[in-house]
PDB file with SEQRES, HELIX, SHEET and CRYST1 records, atoms N, CA, C and O in Angstrom:
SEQRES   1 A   77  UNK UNK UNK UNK UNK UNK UNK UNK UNK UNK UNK UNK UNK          
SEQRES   2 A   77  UNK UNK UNK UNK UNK UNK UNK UNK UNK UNK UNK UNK UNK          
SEQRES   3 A   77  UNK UNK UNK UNK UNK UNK UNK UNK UNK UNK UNK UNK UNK          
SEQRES   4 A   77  UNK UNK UNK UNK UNK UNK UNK UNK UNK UNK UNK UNK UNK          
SEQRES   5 A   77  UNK UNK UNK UNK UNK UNK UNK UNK UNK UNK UNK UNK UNK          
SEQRES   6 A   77  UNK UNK UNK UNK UNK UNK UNK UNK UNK UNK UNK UNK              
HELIX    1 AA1 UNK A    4  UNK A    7  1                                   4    
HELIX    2 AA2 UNK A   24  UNK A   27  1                                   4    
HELIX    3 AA3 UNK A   32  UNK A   35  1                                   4    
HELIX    4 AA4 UNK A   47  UNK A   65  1                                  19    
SHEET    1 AA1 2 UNK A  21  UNK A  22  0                                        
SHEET    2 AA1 2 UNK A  69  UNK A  70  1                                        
CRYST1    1.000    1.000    1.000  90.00  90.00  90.00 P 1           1          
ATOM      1  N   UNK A   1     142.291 159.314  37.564  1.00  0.00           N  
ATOM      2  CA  UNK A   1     143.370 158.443  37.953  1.00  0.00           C  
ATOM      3  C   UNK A   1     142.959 156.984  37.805  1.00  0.00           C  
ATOM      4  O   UNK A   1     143.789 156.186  37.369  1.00  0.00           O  
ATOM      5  N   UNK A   2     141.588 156.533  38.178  1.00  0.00           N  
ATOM      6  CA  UNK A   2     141.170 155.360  38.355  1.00  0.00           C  
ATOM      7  C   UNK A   2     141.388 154.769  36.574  1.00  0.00           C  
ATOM      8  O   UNK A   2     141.820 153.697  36.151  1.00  0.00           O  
ATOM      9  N   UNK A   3     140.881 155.987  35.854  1.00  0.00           N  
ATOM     10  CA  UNK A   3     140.732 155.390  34.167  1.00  0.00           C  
ATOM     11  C   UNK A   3     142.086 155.312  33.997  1.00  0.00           C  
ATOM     12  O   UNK A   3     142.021 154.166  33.551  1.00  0.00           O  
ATOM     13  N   UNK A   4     143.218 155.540  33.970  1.00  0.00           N  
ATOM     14  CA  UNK A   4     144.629 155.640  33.606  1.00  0.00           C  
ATOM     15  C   UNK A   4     144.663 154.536  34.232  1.00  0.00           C  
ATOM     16  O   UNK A   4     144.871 153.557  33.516  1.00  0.00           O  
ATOM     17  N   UNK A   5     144.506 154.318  35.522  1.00  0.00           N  
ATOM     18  CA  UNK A   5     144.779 153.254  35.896  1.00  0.00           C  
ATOM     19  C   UNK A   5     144.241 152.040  35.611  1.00  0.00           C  
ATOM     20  O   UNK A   5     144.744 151.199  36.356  1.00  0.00           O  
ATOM     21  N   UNK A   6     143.543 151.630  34.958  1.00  0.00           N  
ATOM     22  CA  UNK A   6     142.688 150.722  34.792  1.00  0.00           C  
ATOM     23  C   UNK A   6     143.112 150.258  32.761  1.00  0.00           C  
ATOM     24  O   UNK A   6     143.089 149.116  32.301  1.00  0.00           O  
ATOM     25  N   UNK A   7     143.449 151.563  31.959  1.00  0.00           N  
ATOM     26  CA  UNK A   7     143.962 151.480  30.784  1.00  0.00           C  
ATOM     27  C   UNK A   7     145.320 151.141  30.655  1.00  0.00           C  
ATOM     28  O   UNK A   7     145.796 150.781  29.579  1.00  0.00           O  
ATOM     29  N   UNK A   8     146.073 151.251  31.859  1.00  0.00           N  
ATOM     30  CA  UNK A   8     147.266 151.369  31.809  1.00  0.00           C  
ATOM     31  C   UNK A   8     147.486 149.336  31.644  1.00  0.00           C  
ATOM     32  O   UNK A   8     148.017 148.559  30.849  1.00  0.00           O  
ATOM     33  N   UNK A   9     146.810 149.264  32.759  1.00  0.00           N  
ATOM     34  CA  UNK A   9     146.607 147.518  33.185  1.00  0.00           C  
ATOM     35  C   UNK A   9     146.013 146.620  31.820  1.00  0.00           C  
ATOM     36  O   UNK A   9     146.672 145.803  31.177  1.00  0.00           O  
ATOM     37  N   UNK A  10     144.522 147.032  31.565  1.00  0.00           N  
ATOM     38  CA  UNK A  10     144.229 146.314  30.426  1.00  0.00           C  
ATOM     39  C   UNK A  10     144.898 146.120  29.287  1.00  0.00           C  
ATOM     40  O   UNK A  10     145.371 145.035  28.950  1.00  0.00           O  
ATOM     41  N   UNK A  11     144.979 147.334  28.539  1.00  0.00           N  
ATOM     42  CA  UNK A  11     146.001 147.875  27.586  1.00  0.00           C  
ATOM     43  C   UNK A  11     147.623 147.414  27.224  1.00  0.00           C  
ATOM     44  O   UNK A  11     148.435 147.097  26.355  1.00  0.00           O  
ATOM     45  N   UNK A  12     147.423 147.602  28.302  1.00  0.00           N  
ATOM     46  CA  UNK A  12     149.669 146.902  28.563  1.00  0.00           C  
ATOM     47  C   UNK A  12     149.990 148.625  28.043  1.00  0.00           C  
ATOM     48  O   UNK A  12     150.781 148.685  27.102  1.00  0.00           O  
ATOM     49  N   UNK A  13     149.624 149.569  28.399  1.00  0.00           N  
ATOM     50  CA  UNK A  13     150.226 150.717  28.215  1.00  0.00           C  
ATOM     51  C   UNK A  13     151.585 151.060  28.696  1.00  0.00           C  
ATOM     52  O   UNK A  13     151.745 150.674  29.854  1.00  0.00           O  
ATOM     53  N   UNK A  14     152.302 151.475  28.345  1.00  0.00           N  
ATOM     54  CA  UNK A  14     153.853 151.422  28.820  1.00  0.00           C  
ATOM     55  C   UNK A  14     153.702 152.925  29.555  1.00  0.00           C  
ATOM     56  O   UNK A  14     153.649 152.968  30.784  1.00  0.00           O  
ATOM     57  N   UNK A  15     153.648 153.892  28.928  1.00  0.00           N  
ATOM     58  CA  UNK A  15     153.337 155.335  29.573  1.00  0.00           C  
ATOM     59  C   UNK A  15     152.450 155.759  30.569  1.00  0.00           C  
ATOM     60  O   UNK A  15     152.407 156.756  31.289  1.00  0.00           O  
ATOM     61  N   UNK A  16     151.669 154.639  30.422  1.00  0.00           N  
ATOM     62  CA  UNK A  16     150.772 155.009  31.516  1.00  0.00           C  
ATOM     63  C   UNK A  16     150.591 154.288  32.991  1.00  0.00           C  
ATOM     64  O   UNK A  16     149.840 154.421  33.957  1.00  0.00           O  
ATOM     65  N   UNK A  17     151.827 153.356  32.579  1.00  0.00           N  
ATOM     66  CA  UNK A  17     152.046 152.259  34.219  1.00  0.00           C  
ATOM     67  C   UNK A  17     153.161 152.798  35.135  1.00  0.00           C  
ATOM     68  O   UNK A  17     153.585 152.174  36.107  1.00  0.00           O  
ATOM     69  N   UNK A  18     153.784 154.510  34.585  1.00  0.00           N  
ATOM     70  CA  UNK A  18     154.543 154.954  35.974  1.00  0.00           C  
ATOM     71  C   UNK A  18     153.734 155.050  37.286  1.00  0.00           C  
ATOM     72  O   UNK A  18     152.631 154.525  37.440  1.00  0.00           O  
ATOM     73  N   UNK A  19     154.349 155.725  38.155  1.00  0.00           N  
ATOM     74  CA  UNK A  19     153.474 155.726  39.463  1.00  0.00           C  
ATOM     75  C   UNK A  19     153.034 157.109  38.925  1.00  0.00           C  
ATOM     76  O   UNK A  19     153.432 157.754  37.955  1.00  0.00           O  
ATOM     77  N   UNK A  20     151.860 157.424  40.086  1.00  0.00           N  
ATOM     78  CA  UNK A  20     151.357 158.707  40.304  1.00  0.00           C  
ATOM     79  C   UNK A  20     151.638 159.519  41.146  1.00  0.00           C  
ATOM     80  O   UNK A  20     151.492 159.386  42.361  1.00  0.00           O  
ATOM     81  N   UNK A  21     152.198 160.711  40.396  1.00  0.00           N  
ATOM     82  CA  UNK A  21     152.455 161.549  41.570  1.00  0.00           C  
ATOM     83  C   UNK A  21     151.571 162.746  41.457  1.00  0.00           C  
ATOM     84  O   UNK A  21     151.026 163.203  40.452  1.00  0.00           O  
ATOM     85  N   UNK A  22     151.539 163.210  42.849  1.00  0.00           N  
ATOM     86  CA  UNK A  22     150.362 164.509  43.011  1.00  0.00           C  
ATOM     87  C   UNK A  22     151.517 165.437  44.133  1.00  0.00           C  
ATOM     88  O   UNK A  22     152.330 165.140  45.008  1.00  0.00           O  
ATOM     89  N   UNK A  23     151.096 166.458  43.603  1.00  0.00           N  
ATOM     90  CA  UNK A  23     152.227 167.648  44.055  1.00  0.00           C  
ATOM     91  C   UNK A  23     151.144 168.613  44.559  1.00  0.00           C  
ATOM     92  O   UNK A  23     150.843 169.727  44.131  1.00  0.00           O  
ATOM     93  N   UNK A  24     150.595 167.844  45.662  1.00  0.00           N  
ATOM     94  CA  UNK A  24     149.033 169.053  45.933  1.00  0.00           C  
ATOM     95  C   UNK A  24     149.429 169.939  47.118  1.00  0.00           C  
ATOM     96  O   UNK A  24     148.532 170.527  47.722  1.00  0.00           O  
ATOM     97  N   UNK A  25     150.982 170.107  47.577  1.00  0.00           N  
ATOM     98  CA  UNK A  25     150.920 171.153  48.233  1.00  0.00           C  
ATOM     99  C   UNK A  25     151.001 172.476  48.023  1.00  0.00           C  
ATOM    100  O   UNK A  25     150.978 173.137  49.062  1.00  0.00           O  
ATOM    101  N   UNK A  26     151.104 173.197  46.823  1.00  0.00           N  
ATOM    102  CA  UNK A  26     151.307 174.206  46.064  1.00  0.00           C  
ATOM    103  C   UNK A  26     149.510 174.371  45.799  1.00  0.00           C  
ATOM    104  O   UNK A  26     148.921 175.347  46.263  1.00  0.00           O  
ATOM    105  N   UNK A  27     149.191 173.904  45.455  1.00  0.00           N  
ATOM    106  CA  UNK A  27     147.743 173.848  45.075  1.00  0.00           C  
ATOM    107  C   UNK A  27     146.761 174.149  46.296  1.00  0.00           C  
ATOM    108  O   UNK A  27     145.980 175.093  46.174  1.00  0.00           O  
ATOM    109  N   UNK A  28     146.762 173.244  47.695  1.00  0.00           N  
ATOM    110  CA  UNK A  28     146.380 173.313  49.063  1.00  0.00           C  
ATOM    111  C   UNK A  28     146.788 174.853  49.761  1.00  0.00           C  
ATOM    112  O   UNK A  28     146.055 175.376  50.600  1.00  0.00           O  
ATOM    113  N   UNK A  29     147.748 175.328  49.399  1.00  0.00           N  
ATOM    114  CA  UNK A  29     148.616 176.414  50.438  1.00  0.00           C  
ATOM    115  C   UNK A  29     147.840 177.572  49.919  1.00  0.00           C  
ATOM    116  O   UNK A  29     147.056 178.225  50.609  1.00  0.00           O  
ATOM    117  N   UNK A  30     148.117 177.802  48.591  1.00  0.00           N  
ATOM    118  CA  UNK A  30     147.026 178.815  47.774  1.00  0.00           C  
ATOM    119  C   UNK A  30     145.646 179.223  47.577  1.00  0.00           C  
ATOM    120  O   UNK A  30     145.136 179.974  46.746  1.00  0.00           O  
ATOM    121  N   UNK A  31     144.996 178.313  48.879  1.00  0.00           N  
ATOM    122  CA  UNK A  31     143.508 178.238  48.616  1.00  0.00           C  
ATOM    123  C   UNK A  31     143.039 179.660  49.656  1.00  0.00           C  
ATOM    124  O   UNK A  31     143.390 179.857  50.819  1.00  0.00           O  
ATOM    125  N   UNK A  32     142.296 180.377  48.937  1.00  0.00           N  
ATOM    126  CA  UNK A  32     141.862 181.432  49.982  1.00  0.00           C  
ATOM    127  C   UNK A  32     141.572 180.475  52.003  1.00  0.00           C  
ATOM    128  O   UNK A  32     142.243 180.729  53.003  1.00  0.00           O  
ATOM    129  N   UNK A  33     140.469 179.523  51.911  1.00  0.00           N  
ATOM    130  CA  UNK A  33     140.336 179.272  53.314  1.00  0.00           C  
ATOM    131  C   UNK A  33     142.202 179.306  53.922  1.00  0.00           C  
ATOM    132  O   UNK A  33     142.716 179.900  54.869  1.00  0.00           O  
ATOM    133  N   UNK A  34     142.805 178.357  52.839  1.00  0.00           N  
ATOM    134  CA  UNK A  34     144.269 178.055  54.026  1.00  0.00           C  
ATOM    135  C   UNK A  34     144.865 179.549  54.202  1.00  0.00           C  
ATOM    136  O   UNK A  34     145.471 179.598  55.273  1.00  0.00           O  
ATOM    137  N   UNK A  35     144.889 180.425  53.714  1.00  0.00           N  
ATOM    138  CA  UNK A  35     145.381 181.012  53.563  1.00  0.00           C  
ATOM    139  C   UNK A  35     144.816 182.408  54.721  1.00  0.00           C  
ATOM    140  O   UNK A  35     145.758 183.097  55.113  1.00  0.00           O  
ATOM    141  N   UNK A  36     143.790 182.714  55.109  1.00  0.00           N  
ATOM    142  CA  UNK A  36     142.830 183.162  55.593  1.00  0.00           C  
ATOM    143  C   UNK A  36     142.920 183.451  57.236  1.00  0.00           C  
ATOM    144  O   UNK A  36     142.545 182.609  58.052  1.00  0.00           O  
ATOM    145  N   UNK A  37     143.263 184.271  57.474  1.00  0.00           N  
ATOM    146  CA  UNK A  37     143.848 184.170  59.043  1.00  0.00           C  
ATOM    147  C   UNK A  37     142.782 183.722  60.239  1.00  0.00           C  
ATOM    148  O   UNK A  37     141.621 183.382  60.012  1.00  0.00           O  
ATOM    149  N   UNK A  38     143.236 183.770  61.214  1.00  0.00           N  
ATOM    150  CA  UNK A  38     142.403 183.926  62.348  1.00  0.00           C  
ATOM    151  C   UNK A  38     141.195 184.624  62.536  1.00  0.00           C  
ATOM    152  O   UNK A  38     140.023 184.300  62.729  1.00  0.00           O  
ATOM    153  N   UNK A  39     141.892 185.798  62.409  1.00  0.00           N  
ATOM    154  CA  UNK A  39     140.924 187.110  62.892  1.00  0.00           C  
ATOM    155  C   UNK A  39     140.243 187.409  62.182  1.00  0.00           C  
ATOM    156  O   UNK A  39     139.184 187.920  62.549  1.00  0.00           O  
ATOM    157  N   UNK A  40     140.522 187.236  60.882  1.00  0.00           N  
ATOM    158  CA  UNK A  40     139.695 187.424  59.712  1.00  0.00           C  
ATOM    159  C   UNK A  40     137.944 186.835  59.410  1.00  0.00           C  
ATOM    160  O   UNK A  40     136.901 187.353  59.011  1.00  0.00           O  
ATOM    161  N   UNK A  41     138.543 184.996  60.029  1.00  0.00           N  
ATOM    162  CA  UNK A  41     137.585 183.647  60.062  1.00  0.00           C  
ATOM    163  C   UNK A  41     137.390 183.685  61.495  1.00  0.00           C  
ATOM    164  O   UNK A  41     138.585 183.411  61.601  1.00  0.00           O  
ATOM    165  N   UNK A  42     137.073 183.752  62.487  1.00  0.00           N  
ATOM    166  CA  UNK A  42     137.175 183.076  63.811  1.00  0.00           C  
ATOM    167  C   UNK A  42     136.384 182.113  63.580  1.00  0.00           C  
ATOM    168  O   UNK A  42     136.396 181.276  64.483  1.00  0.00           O  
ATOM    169  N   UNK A  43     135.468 181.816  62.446  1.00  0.00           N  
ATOM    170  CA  UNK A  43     134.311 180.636  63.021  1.00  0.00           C  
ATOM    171  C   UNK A  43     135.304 179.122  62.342  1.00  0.00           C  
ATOM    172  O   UNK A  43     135.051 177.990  62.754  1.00  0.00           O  
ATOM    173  N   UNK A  44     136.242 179.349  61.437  1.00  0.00           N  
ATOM    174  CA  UNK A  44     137.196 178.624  60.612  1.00  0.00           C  
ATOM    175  C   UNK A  44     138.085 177.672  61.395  1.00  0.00           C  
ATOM    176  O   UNK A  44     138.561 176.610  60.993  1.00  0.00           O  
ATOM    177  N   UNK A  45     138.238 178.303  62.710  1.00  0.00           N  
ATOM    178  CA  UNK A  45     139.384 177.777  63.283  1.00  0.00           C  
ATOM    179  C   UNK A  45     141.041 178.539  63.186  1.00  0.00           C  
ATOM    180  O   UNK A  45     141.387 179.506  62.506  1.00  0.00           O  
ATOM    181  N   UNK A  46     141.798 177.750  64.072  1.00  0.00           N  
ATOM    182  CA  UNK A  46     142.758 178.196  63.897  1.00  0.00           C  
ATOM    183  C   UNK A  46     143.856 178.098  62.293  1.00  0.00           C  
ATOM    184  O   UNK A  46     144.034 177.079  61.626  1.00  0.00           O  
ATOM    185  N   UNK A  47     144.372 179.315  62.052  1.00  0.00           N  
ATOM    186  CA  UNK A  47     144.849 178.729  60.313  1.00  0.00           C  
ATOM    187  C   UNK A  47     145.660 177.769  60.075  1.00  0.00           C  
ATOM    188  O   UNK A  47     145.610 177.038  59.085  1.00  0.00           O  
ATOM    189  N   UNK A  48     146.414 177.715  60.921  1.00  0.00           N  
ATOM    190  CA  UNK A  48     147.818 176.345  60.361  1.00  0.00           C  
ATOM    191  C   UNK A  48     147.222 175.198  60.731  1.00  0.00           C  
ATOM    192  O   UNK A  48     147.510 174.230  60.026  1.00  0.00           O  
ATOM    193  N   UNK A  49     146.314 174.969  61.821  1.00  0.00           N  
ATOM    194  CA  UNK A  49     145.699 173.651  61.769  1.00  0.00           C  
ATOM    195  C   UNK A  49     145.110 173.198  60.592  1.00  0.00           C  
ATOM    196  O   UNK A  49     145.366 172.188  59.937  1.00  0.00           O  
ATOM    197  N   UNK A  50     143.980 174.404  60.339  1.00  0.00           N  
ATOM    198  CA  UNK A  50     143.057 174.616  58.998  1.00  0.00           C  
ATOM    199  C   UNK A  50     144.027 174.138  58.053  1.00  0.00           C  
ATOM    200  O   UNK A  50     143.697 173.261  57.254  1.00  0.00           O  
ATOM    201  N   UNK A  51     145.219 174.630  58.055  1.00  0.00           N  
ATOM    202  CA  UNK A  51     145.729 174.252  56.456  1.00  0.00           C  
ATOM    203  C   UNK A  51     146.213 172.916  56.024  1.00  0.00           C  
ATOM    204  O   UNK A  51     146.255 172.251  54.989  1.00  0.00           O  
ATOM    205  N   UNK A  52     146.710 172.773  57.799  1.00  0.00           N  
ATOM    206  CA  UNK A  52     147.449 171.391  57.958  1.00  0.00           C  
ATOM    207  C   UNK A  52     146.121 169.982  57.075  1.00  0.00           C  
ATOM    208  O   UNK A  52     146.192 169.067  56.254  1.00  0.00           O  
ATOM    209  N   UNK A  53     144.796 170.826  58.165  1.00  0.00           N  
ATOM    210  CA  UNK A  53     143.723 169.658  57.810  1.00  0.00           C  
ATOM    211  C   UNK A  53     143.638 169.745  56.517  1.00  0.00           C  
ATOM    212  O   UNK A  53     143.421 168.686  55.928  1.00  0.00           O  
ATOM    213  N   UNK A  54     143.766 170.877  55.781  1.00  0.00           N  
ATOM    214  CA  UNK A  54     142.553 170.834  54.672  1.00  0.00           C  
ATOM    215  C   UNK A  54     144.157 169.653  53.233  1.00  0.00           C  
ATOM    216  O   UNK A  54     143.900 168.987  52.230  1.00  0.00           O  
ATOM    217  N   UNK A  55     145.676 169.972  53.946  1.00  0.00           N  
ATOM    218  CA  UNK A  55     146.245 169.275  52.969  1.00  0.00           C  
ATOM    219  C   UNK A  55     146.439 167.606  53.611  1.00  0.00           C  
ATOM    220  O   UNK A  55     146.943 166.650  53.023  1.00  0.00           O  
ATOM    221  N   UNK A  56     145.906 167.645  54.883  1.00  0.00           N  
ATOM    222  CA  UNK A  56     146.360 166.227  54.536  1.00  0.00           C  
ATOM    223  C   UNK A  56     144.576 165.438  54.464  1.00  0.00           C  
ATOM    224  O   UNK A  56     144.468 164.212  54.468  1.00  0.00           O  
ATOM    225  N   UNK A  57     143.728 166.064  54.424  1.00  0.00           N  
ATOM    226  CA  UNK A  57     142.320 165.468  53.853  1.00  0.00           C  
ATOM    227  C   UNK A  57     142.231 165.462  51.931  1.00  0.00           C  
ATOM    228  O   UNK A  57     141.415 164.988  51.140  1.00  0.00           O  
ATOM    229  N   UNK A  58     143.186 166.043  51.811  1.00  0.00           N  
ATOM    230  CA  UNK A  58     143.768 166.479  50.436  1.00  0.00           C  
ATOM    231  C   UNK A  58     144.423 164.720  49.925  1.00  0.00           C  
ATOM    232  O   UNK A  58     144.221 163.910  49.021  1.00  0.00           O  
ATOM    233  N   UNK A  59     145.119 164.819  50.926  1.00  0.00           N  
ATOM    234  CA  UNK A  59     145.968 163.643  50.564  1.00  0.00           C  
ATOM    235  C   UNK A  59     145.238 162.087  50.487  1.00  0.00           C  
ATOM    236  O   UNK A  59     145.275 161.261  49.575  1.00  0.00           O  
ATOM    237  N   UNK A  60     144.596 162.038  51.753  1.00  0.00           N  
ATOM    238  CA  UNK A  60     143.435 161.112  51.393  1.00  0.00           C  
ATOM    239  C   UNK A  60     143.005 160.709  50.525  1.00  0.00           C  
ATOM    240  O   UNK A  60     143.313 159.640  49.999  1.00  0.00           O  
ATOM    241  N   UNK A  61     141.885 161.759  50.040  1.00  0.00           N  
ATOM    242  CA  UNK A  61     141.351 162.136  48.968  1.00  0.00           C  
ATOM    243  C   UNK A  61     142.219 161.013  47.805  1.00  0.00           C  
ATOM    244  O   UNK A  61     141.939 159.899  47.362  1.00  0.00           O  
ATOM    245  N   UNK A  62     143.376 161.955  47.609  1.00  0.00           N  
ATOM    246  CA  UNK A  62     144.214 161.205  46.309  1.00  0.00           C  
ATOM    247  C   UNK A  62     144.605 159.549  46.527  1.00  0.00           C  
ATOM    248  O   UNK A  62     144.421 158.730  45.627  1.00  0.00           O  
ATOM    249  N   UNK A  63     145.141 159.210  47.782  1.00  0.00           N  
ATOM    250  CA  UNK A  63     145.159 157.690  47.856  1.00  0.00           C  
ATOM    251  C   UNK A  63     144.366 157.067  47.366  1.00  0.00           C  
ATOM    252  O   UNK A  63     144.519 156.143  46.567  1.00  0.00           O  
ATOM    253  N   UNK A  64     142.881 157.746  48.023  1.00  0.00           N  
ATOM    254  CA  UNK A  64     141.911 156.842  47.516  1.00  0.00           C  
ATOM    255  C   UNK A  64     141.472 156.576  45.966  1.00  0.00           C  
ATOM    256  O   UNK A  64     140.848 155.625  45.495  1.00  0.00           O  
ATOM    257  N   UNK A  65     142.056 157.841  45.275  1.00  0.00           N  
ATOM    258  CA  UNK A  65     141.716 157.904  44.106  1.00  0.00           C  
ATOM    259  C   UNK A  65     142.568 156.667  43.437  1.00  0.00           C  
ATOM    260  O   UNK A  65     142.052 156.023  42.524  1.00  0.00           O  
ATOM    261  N   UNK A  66     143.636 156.412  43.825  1.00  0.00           N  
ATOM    262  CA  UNK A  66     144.533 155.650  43.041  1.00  0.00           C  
ATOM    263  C   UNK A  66     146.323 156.326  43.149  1.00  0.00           C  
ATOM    264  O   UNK A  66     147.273 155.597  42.865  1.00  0.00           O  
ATOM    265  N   UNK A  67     146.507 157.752  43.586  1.00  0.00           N  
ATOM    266  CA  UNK A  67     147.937 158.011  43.524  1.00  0.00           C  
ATOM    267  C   UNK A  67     148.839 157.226  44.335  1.00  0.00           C  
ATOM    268  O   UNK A  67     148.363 156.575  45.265  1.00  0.00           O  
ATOM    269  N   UNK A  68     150.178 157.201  44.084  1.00  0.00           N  
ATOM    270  CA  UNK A  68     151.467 156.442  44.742  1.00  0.00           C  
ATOM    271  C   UNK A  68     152.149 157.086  45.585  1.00  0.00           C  
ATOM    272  O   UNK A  68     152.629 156.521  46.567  1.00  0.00           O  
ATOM    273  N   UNK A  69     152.287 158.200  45.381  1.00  0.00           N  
ATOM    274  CA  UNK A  69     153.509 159.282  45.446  1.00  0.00           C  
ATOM    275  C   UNK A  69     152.926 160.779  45.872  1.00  0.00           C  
ATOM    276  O   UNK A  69     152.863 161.565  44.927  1.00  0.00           O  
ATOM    277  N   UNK A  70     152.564 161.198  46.944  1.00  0.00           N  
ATOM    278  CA  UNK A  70     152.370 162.458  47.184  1.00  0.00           C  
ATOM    279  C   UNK A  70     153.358 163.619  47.377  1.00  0.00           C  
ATOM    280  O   UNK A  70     154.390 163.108  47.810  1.00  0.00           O  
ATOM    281  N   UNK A  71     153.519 164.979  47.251  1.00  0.00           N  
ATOM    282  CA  UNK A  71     154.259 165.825  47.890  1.00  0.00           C  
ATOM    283  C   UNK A  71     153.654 166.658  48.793  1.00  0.00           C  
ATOM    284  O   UNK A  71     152.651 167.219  48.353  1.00  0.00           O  
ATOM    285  N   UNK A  72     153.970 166.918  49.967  1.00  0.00           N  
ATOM    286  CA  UNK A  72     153.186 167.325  51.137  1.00  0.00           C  
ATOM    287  C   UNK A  72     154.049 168.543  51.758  1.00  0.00           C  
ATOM    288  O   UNK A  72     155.213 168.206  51.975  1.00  0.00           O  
ATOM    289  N   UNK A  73     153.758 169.834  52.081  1.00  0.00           N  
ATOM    290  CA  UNK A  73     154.037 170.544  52.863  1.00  0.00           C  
ATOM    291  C   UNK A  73     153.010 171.166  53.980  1.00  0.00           C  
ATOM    292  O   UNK A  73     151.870 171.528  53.688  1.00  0.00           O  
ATOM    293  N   UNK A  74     153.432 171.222  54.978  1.00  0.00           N  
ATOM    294  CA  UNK A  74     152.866 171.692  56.362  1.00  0.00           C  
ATOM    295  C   UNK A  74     153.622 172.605  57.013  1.00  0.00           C  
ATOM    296  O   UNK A  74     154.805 172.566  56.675  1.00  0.00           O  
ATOM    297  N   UNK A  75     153.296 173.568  57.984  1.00  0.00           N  
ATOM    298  CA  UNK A  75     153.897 174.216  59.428  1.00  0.00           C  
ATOM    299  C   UNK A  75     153.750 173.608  60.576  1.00  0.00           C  
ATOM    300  O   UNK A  75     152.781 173.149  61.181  1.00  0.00           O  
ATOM    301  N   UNK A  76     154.925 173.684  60.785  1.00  0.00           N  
ATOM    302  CA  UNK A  76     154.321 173.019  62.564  1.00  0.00           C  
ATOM    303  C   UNK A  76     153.287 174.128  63.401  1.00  0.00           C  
ATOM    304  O   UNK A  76     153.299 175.282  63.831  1.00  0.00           O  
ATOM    305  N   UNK A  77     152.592 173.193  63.332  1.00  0.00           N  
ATOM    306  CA  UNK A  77     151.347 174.224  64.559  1.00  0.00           C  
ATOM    307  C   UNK A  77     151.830 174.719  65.653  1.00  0.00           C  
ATOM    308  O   UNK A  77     151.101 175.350  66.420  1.00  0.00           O  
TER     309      UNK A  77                                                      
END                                                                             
């Protein structure tokens, strides 16, 4: 993201100065840990917290990288 971003700027790239979007809740939900129950993990924690954490440390993650635009799904705990 950082190189797009950085080519997009120098460059005067036209295609490459939309925003960024990351659609990492499809990606996060599917991961064996989120997915992984209770009883299964007890040392894991509880799962919807677990999943909650592991997508919005997810999201972080991408800000920092450079994205604009996240898509986020959660359960209420």
């Amino acid at each position: 993201m950082e190189r797009d971003r950085m080519a997009a700027l120098t460059q005067q790239d036209e295609r490459l100065q939309f925003p960024i979007l990351c659609n990492m809740a499809k990606e996060v939900w599917k991961t064996k840990e989120a997915k992984t129950s209770t009883g299964d993990a007890p040392t894991l924690g509880e799962a919807r917290k677990r999943g909650i954490l592991m997508e919005s440390t997810t999201a972080i993650m991408l800000l920092l990288a450079g994205a604009d635009v996240l898509v986020m799904r959660h359960l209420n705990p």
